[in-house]
C-alpha positions in Angstrom: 13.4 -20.0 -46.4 13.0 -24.0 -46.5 12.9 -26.5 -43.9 14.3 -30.0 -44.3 11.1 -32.3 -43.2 10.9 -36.1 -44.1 14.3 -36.0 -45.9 13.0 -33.0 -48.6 13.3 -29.0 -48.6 10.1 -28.0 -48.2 8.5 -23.8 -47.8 5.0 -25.4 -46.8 4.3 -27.1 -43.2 6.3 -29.2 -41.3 6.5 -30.2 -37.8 9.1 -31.6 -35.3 8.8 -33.1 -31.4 9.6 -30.8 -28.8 13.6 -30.3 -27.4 14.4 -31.1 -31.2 16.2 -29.5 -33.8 15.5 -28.9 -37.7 17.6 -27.9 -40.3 16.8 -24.4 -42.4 18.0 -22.7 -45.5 18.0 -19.3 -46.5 19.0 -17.9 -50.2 20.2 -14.5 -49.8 20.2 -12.6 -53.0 22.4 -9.5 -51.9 24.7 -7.7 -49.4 22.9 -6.6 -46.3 21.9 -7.3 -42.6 19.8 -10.3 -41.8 17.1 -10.4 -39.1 15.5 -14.5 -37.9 12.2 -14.0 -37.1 9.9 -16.7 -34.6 6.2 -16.0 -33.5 6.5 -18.3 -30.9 4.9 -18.0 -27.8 7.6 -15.6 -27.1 8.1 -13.9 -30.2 11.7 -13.3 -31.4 14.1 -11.9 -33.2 17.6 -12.8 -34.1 20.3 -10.5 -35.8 22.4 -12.7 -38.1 24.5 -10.5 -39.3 25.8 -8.3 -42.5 25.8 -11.2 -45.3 26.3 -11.7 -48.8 24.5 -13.2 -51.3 24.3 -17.4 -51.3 22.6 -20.2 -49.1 22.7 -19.7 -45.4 22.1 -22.9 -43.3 20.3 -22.6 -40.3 18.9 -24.6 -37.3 15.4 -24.4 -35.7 15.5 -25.4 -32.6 11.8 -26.8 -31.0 12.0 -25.1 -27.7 8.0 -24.5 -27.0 5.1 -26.3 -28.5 2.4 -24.6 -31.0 2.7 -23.5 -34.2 5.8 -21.4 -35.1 5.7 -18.9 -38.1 9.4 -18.3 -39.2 10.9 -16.1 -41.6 14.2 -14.0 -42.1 13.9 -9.8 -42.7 16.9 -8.6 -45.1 17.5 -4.7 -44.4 17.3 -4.4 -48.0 15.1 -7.0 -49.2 12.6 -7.2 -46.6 10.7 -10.2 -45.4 11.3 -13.6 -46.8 8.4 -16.0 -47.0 6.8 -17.0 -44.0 7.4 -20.8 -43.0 5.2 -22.5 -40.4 6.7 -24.9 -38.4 4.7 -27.0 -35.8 6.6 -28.6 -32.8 4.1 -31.2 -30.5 
């Protein structure tokens, strides 16, 4: 998973103002169901659906402030990296 942050894909930290959006990508390497994971305040999850493999874009969307640890869970590939995002 990568987030676009000053105008470059990044998998470290990056941050964004509250109400805001962000854009995310996912590679997917094989067929299976895809899970979004946020540890927000109120953690969440998301079910994305049964996908194949390629790049999935996504959107973040800075609904509470803190530190926000993101990542995607593949049925068969398990967890993807984790990617911290803070929104102030």
């Amino acid at each position: 998973m990568w987030a676009l942050y000053n105008g470059m894909w990044t998998m470290g930290p990056s941050g964004v103002s509250q109400f805001q959006q962000m854009n995310l990508i996912v590679k997917n390497n094989q067929w299976q169901n895809l899970w979004g994971y946020d540890s927000n305040s109120f953690p969440q999850w998301t079910f994305w659906g049964y996908m194949g493999p390629g790049f999935i874009p996504s959107t973040f969307y800075a609904d509470t402030k803190g530190w926000h640890m993101c990542a995607i869970w593949g049925s068969v590939s398990g967890f993807s990296n984790t990617l911290p995002i803070f929104v102030w």
